[in-house]
C-alpha positions in Angstrom: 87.3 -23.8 74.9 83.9 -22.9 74.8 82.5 -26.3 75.2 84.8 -26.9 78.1 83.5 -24.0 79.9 79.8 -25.2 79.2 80.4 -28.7 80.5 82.5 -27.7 83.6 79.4 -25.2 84.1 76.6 -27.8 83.3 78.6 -30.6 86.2 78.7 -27.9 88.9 75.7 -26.6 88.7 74.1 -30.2 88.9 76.3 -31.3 92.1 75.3 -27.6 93.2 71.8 -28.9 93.2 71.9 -32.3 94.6 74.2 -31.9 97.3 71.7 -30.5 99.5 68.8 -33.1 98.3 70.6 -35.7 100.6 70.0 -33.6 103.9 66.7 -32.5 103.0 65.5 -36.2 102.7 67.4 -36.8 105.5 65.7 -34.0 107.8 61.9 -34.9 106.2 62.3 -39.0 107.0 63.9 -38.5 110.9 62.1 -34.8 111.5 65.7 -34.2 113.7 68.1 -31.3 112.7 70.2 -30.7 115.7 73.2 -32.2 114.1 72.9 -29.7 111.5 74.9 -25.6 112.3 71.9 -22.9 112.1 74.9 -20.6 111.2 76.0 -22.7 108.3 72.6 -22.1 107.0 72.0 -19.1 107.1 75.5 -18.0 105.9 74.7 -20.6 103.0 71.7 -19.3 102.3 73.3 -15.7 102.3 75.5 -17.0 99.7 73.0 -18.0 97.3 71.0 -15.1 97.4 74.9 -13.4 96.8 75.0 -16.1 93.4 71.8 -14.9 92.5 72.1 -11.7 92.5 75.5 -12.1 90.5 73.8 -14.2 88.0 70.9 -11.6 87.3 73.2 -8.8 87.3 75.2 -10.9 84.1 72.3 -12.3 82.7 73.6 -16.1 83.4 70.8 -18.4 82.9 72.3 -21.8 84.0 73.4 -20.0 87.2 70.3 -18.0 88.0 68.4 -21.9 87.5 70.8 -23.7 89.7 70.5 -20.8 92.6 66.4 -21.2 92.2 67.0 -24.7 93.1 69.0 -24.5 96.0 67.6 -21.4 97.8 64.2 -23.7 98.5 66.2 -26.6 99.6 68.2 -24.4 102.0 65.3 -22.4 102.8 63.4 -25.8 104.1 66.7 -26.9 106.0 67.2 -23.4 107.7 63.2 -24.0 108.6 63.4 -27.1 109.9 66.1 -26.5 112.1 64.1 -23.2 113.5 61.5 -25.5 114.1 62.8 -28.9 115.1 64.8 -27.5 117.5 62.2 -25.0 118.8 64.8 -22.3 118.5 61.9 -19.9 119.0 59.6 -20.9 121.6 59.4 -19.6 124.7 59.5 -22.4 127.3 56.7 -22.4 130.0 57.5 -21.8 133.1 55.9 -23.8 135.9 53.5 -20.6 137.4 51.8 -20.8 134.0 50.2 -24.1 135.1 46.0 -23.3 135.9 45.2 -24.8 139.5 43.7 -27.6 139.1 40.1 -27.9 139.8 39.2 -31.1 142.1 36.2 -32.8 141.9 34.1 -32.8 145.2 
């Protein structure tokens, strides 16, 4: 029984980890993100800091590793959508534009 537990452990935390490498090589080659849901990451990212927490709090090793993995990944993705898709700049407006100075 034990063994079983371990493996089935072992396979999800190594799909845990790799299914966000995809994306993330994804995002770094095209430097586009809009496709991706800003709320989907950060409720994912809630999550793993959630798993965390649960694996510190029971002292699981394998779990605790896995989350240390995936928060980064997560973290770059939630990034990378703030900044590819300038969700916090301020646009300018046209009166922000200096006169021009003509030369005489």
């Amino acid at each position: 029984m034990s063994y079983t537990k371990t493996i089935f452990g072992i396979l999800a935390s190594i799909f845990s980890i790799t299914c966000l490498g995809p994306q993330v090589i994804h995002t770094i080659k095209t430097k586009k993100t809009s496709d991706l849901s800003l709320y989907n990451l950060i409720f994912g990212l809630l999550c793993m800091y959630c798993w965390l927490g649960y694996a510190i709090l029971n002292e699981s090793i394998p779990l605790m590793v896995t989350e240390t993995i995936s928060i980064p990944q997560q973290t770059y993705l939630l990034c990378a959508k703030i900044y590819y898709d300038k969700l916090l700049c301020f646009k300018k407006s046209t009166t922000d534009i200096p006169p021009q100075i003509e030369n005489c």
